[in-house]
C-alpha positions as CSV (number, residue, x, y, z in Angstrom):
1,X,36.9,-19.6,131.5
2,X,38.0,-16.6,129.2
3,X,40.8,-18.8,127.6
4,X,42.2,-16.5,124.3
5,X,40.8,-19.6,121.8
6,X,39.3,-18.8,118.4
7,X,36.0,-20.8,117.8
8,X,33.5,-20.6,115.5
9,X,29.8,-18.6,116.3
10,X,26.9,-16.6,114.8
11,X,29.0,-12.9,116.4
12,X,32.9,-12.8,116.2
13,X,33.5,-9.7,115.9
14,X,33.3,-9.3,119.6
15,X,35.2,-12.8,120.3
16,X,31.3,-14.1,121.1
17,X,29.6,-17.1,120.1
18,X,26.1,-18.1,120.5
19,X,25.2,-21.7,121.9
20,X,22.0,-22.7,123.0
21,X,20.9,-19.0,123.3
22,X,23.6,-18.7,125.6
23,X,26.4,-16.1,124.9
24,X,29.8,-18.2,125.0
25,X,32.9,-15.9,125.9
26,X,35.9,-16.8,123.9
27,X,38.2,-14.2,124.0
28,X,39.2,-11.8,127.3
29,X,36.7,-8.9,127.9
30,X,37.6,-5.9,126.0
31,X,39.0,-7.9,123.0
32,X,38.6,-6.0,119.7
33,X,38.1,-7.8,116.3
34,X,37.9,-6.8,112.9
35,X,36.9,-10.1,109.9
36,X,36.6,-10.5,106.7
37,X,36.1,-7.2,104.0
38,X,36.5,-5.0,107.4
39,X,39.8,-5.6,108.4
40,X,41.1,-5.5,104.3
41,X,39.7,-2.3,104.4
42,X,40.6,-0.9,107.4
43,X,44.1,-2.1,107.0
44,X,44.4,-0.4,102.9
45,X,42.8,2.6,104.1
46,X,45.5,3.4,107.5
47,X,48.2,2.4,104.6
48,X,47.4,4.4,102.3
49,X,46.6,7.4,104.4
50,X,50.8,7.1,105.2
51,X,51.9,7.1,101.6
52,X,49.0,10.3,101.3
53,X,51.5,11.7,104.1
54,X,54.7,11.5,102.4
55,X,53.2,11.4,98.7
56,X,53.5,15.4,98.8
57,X,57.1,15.5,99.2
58,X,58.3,13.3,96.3
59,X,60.1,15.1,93.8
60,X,62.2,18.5,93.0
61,X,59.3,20.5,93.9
62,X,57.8,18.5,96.2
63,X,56.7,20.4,99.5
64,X,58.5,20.0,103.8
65,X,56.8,18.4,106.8
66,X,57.1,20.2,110.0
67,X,57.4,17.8,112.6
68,X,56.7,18.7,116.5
69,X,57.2,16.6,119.4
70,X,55.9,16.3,123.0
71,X,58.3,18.2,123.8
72,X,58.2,21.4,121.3
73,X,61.2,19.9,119.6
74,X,60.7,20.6,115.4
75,X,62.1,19.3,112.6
76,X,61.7,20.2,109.2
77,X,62.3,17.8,106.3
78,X,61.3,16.3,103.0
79,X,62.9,13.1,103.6
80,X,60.3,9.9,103.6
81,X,61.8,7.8,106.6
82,X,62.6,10.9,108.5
83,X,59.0,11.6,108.6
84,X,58.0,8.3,109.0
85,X,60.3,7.4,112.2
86,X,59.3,11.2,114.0
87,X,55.6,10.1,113.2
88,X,53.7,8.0,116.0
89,X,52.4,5.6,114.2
90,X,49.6,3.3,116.0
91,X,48.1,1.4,113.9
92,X,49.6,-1.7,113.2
93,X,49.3,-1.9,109.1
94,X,50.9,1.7,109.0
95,X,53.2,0.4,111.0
96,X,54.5,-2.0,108.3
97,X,54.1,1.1,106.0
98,X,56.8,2.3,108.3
99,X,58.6,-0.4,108.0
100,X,59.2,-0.4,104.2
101,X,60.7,2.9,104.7
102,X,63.0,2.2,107.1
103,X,64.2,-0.9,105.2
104,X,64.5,1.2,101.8
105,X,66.4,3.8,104.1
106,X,68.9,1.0,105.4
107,X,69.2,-0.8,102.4
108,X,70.3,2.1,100.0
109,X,69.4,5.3,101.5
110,X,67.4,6.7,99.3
111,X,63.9,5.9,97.1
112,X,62.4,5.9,100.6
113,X,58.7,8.0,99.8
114,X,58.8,6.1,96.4
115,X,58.7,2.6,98.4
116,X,55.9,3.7,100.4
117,X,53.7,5.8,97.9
118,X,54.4,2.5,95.5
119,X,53.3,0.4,98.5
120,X,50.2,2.8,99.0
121,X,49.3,2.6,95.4
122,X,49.3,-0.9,95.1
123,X,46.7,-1.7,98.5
124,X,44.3,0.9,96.5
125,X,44.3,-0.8,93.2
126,X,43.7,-3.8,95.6
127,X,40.8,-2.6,97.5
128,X,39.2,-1.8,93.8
129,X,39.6,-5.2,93.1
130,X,38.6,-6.3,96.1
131,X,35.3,-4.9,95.7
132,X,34.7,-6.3,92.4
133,X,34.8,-9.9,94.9
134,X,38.3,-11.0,93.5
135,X,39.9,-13.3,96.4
136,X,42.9,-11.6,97.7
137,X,45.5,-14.5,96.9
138,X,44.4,-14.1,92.8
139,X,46.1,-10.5,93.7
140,X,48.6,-11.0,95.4
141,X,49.8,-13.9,93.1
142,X,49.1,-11.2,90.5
143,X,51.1,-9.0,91.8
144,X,54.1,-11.1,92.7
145,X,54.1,-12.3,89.4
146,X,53.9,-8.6,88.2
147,X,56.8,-7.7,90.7
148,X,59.3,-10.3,89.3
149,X,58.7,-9.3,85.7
150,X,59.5,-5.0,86.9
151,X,62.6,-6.6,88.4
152,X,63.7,-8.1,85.1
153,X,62.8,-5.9,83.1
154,X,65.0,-2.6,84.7
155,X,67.5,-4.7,84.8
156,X,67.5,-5.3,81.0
157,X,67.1,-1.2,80.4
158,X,69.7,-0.3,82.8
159,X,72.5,1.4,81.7
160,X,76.2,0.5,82.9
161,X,78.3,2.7,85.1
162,X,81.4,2.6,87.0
163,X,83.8,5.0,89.4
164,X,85.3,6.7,86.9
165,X,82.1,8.3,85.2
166,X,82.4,11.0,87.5
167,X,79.7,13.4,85.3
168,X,77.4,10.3,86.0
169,X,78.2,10.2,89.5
170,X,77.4,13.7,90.4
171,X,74.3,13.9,88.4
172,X,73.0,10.5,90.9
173,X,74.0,13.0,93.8
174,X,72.5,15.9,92.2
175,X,69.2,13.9,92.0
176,X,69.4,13.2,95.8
177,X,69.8,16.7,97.0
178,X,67.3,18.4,94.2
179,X,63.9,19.1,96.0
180,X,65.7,19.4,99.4
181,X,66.6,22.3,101.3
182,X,70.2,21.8,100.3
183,X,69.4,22.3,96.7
184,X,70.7,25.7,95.8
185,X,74.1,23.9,96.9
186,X,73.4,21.0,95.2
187,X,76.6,21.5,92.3
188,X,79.2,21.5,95.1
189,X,77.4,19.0,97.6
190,X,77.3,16.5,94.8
191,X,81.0,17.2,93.8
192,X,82.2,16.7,97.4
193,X,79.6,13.4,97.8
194,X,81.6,11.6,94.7
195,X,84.9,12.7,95.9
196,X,84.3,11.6,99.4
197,X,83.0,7.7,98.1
198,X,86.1,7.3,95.7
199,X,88.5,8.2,99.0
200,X,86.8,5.6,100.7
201,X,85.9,3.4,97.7
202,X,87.2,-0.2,98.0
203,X,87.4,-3.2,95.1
204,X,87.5,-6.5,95.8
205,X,86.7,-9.7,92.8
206,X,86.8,-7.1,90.5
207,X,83.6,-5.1,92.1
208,X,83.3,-1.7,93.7
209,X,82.7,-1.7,97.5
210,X,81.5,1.2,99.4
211,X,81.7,1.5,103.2
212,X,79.3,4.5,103.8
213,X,80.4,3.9,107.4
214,X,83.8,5.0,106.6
215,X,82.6,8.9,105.7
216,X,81.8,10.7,108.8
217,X,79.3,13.5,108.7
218,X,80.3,16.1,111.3
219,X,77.7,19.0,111.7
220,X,78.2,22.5,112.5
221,X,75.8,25.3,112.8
222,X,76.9,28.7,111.0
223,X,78.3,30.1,107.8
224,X,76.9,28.8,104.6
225,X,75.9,25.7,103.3
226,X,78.2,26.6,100.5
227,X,81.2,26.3,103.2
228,X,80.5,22.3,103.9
229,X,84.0,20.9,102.9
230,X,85.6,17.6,102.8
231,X,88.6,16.7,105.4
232,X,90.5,14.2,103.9
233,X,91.1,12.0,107.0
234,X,89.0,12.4,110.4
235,X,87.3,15.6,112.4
236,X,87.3,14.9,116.5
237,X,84.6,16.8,118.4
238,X,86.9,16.9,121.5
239,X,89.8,19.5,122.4
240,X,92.7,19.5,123.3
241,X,93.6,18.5,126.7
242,X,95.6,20.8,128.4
243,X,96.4,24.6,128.1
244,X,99.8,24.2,127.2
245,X,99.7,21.0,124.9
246,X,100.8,22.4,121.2
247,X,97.7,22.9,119.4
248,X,99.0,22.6,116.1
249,X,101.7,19.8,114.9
250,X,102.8,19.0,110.9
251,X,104.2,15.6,109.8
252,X,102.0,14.1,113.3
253,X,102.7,10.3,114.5
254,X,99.8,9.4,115.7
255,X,99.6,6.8,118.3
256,X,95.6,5.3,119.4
257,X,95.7,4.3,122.8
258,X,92.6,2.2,124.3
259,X,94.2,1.8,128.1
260,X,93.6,5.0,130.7
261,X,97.0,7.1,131.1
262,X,96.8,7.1,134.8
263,X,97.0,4.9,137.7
264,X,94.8,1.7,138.1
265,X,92.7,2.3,141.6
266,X,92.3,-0.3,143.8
267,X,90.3,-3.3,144.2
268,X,87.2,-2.7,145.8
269,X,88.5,-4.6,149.0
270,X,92.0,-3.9,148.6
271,X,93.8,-1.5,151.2
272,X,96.8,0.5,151.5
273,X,97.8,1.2,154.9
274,X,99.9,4.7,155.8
275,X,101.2,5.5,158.8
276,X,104.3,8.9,158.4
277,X,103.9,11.5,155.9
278,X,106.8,9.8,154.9
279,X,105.4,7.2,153.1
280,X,102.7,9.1,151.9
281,X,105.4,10.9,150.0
282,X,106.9,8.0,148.9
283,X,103.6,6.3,148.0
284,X,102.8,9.6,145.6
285,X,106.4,9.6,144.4
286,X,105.5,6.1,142.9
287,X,102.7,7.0,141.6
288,X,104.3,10.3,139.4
289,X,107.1,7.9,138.4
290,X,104.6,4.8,137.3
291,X,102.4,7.9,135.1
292,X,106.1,9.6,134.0
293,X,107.1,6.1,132.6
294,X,103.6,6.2,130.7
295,X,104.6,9.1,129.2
296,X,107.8,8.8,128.3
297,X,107.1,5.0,126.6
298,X,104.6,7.1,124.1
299,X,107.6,9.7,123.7
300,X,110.2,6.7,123.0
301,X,107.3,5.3,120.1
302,X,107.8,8.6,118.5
303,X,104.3,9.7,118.9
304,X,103.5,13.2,119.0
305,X,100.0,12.9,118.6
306,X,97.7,11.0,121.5
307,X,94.0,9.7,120.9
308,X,92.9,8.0,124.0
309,X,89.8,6.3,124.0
310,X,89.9,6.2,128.4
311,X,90.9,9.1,130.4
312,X,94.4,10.7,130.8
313,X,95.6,11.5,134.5
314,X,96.2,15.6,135.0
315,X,100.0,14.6,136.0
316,X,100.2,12.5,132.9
317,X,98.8,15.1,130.8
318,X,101.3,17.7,132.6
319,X,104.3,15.7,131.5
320,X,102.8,15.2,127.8
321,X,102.6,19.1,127.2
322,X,106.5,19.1,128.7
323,X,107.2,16.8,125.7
324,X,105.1,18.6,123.4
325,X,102.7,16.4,122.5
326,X,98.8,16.7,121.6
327,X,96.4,14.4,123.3
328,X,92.7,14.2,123.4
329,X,91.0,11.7,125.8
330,X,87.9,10.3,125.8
331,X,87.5,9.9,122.2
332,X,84.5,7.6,120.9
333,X,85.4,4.3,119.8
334,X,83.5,4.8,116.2
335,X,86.0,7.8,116.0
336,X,88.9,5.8,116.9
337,X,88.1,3.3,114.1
338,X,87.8,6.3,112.0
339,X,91.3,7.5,112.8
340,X,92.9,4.2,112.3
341,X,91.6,3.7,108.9
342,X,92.7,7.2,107.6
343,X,96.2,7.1,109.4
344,X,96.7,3.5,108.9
345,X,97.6,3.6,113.3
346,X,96.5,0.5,115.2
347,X,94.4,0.7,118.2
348,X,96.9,-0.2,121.3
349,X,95.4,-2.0,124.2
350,X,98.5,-2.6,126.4
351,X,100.7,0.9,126.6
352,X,103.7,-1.6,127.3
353,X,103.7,-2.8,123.3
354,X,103.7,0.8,121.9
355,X,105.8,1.3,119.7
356,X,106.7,3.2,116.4
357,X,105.1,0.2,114.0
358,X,101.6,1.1,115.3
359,X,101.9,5.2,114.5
360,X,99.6,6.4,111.9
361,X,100.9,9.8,109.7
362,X,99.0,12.9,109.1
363,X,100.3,16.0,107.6
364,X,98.2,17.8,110.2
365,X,96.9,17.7,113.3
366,X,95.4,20.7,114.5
367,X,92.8,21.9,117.1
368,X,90.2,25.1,115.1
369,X,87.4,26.8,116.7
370,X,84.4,25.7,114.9
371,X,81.3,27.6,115.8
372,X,82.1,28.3,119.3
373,X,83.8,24.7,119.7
374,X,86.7,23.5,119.6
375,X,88.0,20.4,117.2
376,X,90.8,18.3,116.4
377,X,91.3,17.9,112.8
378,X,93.2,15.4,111.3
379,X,94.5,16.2,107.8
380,X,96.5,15.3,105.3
381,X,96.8,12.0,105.3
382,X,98.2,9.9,102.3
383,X,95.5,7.4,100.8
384,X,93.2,7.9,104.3
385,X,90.2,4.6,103.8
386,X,88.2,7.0,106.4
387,X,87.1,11.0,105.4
388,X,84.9,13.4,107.2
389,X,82.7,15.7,105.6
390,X,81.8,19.3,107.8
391,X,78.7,20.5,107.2
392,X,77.6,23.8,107.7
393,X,74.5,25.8,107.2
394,X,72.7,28.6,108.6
395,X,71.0,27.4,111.2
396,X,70.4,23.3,113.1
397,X,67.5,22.8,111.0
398,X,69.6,23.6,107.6
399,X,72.6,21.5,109.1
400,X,70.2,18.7,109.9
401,X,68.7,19.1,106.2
402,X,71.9,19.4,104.4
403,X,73.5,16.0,106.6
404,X,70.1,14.0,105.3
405,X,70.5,15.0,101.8
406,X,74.7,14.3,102.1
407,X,73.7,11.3,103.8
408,X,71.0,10.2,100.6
409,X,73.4,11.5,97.9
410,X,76.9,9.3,99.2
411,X,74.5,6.2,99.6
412,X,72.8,6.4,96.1
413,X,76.5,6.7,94.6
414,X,77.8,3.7,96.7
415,X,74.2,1.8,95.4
416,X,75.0,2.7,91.5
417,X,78.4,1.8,91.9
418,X,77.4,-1.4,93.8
419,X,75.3,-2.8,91.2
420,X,77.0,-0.8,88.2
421,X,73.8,0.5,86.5
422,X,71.6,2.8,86.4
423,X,67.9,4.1,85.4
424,X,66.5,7.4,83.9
425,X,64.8,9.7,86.3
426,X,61.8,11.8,86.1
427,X,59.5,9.0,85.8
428,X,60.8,7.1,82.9
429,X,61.6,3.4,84.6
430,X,58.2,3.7,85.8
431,X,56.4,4.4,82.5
432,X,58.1,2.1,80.7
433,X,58.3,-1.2,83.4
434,X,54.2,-0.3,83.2
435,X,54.2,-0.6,79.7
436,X,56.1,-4.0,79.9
437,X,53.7,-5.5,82.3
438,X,50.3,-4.6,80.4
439,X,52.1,-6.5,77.4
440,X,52.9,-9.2,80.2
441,X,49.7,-9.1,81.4
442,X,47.9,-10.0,77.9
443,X,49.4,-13.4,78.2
444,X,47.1,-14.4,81.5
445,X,43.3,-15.4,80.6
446,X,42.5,-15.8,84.4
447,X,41.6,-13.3,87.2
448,X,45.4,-12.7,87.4
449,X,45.2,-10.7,84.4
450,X,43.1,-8.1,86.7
451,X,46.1,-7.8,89.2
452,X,48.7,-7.6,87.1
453,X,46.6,-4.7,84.9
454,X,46.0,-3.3,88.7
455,X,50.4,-3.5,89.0
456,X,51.1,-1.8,86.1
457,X,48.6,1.1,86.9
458,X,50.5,1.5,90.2
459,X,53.7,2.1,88.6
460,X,52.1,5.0,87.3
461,X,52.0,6.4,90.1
462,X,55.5,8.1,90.6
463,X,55.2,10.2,87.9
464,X,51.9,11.2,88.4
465,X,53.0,12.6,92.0
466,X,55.8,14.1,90.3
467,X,53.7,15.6,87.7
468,X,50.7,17.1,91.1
469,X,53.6,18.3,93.0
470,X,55.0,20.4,90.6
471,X,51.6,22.0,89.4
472,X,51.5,20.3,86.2
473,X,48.5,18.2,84.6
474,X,49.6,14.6,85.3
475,X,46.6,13.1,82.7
476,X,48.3,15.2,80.3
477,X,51.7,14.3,81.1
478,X,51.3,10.4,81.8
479,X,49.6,10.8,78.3
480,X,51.9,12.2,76.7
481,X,54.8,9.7,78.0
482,X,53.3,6.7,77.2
483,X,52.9,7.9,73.5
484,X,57.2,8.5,73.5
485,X,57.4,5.1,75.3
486,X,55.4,3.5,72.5
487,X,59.1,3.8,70.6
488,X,61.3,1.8,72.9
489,X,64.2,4.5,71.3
490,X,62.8,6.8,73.5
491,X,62.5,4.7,76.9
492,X,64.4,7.1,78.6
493,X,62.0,9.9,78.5
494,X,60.7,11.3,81.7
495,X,59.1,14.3,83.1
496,X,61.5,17.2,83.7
497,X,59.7,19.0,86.5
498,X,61.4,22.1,85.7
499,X,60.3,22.9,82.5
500,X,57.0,20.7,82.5
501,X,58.5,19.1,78.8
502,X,59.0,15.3,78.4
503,X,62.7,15.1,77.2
504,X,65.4,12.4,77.8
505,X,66.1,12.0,81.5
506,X,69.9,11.1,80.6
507,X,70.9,13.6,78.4
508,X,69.3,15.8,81.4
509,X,71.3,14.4,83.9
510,X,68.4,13.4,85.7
511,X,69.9,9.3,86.5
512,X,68.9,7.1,89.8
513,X,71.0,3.9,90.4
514,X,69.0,0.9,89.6
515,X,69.4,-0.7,93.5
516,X,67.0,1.8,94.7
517,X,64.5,1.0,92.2
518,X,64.8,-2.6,92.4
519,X,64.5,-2.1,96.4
520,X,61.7,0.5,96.4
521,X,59.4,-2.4,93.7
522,X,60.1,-5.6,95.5
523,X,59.9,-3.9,99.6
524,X,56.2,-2.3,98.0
525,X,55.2,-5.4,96.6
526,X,55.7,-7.7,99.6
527,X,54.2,-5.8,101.9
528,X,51.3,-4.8,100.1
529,X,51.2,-8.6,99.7
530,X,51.2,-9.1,103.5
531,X,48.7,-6.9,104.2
532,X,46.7,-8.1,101.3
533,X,46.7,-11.1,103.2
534,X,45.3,-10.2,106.7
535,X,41.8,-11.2,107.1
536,X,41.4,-10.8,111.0
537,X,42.2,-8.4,113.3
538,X,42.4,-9.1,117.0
539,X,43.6,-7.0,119.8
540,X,43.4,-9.0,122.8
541,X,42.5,-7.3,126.1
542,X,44.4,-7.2,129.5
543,X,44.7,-11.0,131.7
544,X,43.0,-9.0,134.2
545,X,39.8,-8.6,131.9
546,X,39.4,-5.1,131.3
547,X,40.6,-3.7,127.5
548,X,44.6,-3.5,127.3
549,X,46.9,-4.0,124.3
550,X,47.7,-2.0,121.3
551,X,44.4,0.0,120.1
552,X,42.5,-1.1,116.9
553,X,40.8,0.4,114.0
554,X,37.9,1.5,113.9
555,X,35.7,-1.8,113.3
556,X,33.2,-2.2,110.5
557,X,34.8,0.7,108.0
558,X,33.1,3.3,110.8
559,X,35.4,5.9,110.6
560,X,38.8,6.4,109.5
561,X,41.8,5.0,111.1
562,X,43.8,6.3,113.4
563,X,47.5,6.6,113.1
């Protein structure tokens, strides 16, 4: 009986066992297994070969991944979990390596190649003391222990910020975009980043809370990167509806209808029996006067400005242009959520209630041709909780560039101002939390002292890869920082890329909010822990016997993963 049961036996890495010189099947045919020392190392060596991936693009000047799929489709980016989610990933540790990525990338945004080249850093100093035949749970206790006392410790060094440090604000967005292809932009993107989370910026008990959800990105292809602009209130990628609808109205009352403008069909077994062309007249009559009353209820509300989130009948939309009013159908619901928070309209289910209580106001409402396309822009509105930002570049691939850096720059604002500190760039958190954790790590006698030593060494990490990627000598320049970090005066000091000097990463604008670091350390640390952990490796095969599941490693250290 091939029952999937683990026993014990003199072979298991094949799911065999030897009893009484007979060979005893344990596992399905074609089940793979990895134990012991082989799986540890398989498993560090697929992760770190992901953070080696994305390593290269950390930084201001750190280098773009081409990415091509099946089907010839290419994006270009520098972005961590962008590379990560295109990548098809097999191999189930570099799978959690993906994981940390998208969590950073969820979480706050940004800090997302830092998580996984700390991550990456961490299962090498591992598999170094690994070798030397320290058990795996003196690391990882290590390490936890390491991970709690970097937590502390930025928060202790972490200065305080709020929404009106708007110099601050835009040098955290600045960092975002530097090292992408929106860089050269950077000054206005980051102006137009802050400006668009203070619209949208909310604060309740006396803390700031940012609803990234609440700024849409709308992306057009053409003109310059320079050109991206913020809409204060809502951008519709829909036109308008009918030729002669007006196509631009000032001082708009805007009503959001969720019910179709046209007649309800029948039931599926319903019937409607005509006999004259009589009553067929009648019968249409009915219909016009049911779709007329439609209109002429939105007309009554005041409304001169229709968002329907169903479709709008061709009579109904006949009538509308008669009365002058703009109407768009169809519209998405997200964007109809979007246009009630920046008009301050309500969503109507039943066209019967209407009425001029549930108008939003706009100062505009106008339909341009963007790029070939035509939109519906919504301007102008008085205190709007919802803004769009257009953003335009040369070509998709820019636009798609620019958006992931907008996209990284508004989150790291709404992170700082979440939490309400920040942390010197460049290198400088890192430098000093690995400072604080070799002090730490003098007060353990034990084997833990190793892994804690092992923590601290990964931390260095980050600026190292800041250091390679820009062409400078990162012995030199870790060197160098440690010796201005040995006066706690100068913990600020980091690596400015640009000029290859170790100055103070504040006074050079170069600031991160603390969230991200405190995200990127403790997602790292875990799952290096996790797959510190993992001892054996089993793919089962098929029920039917032959080899089937997800594929394996590369047993015994023969060969390098495949991801």
């Amino acid at each position: 009986m091939r029952d999937n049961i683990l026993g014990q036996g003199k072979n298991m890495t094949n799911g065999t066992g030897q009893f009484g010189g007979q060979p005893i099947l344990i596992l399905p045919e074609g089940t793979l297994r990895s134990k012991g020392k082989d799986a540890q190392s398989n498993n560090i060596a697929a992760a770190r070969m992901v953070a080696d991936t994305v390593r290269t693009t950390l930084g201001p000047k750190g280098m773009d991944k081409m990415l091509v799929d099946s089907i010839g489709d290419v994006v270009i980016t520098n972005d961590g979990a962008t590379i990560l989610d295109e990548m098809q990933i097999e191999h189930p540790a570099a799978k959690m390596m993906v994981e940390i990525a998208k969590t950073q990338d969820e979480e706050v945004g940004d800090g997302t190649t830092t998580a996984v080249v700390l991550a990456g850093e961490l299962l090498k100093k591992a598999g170094e003391l690994l070798e030397q035949d320290i058990h795996p749970t003196v690391i990882t206790k290590g390490f936890r222990l390491a991970k709690f006392k970097a937590l502390d410790f930025l928060n202790e060094i972490a200065l305080e910020i709020n929404e009106k440090d708007t110099k601050t604000l835009e040098q955290i967005a600045s960092t975002a975009i530097t090292g992408k292809s929106a860089e050269k932009a950077s000054k206005e993107l980051s102006s137009l980043a802050v400006q668009a989370v203070k619209k949208v910026l909310e604060t309740k008990e006396g803390k700031a809370r940012v609803d990234t959800g609440n700024i849409k990105m709308e992306k057009k292809a053409g003109a310059s990167m320079n050109d991206t602009k913020l809409i204060e209130g809502i951008v519709i990628d829909k036109e308008v509806v009918h030729s002669g609808m007006p196509k631009r109205i000032e001082n708009a009352k805007i009503a959001l209808i969720d019910s179709a403008l046209e007649v309800k069909e029948l039931e599926s077994d319903a019937k409607i029996s005509i006999n004259s062309p009589e009553k067929m007249q009648a019968f249409l009559d009915e219909e016009e006067k049911m779709i007329r009353g439609m209109v002429k209820k939105i007309s009554d509300s005041g409304a001169n400005v229709v968002f329907c989130q169903k479709g709008i009948d061709d009579t109904a939309q006949h009538y509308m242009s008669k009365m002058d009013i703009l109407a768009a159908r169809r519209v998405k619901k997200s964007d109809m959520e979007a246009l009630m928070k920046a008009t301050g309209a309500k969503i109507v289910s039943n066209l019967k209630e209407l009425s001029k209580d549930d108008l939003g106001n706009a100062g505009l409402v106008e339909e341009r041709k963007i790029s070939g396309d035509e939109m519906i822009f919504v301007e102008e509105c008085d205190e709007p909780k919802a803004v769009t930002i257009l953003i335009r570049g040369g070509t998709e691939h820019v636009v798609d560039e620019v958006g992931r850096a907008m996209e990284d720059a508004i989150k790291g604002i709404a992170s700082a101002l979440e939490l309400g500190k920040i942390v010197p760039g460049g290198g400088a958190s890192e430098i000093s939390v690995a400072k604080e954790i070799r002090k730490y790590a003098g007060s353990f006698k034990g084997r833990e002292q190793l892994a804690v030593n092992a923590f601290a060494d990964s931390m260095e990490v980050i600026p190292r890869s800041l250091a390679e990627n820009s062409g400078l000598d990162p012995i030199d320049k870790i060197a160098n920082m440690r010796s201005q970090h040995d006066n706690e005066k100068n913990r600020n000091f980091g690596l400015d890329v640009f000029t290859g000097n170790i100055d103070d990463m504040v006074k050079a604008g170069v600031v991160e909010p603390l969230k991200i670091k405190l995200q990127a350390i403790q997602s790292a640390a875990e799952a290096a822990e996790m797959i510190l952990r993992i001892d054996d490796m089993i793919s089962a095969g098929s029920k039917e016997g032959g080899a089937g599941g997800p594929p394996m490693p590369p047993g015994g250290g023969a060969g390098m993963p495949e991801y």
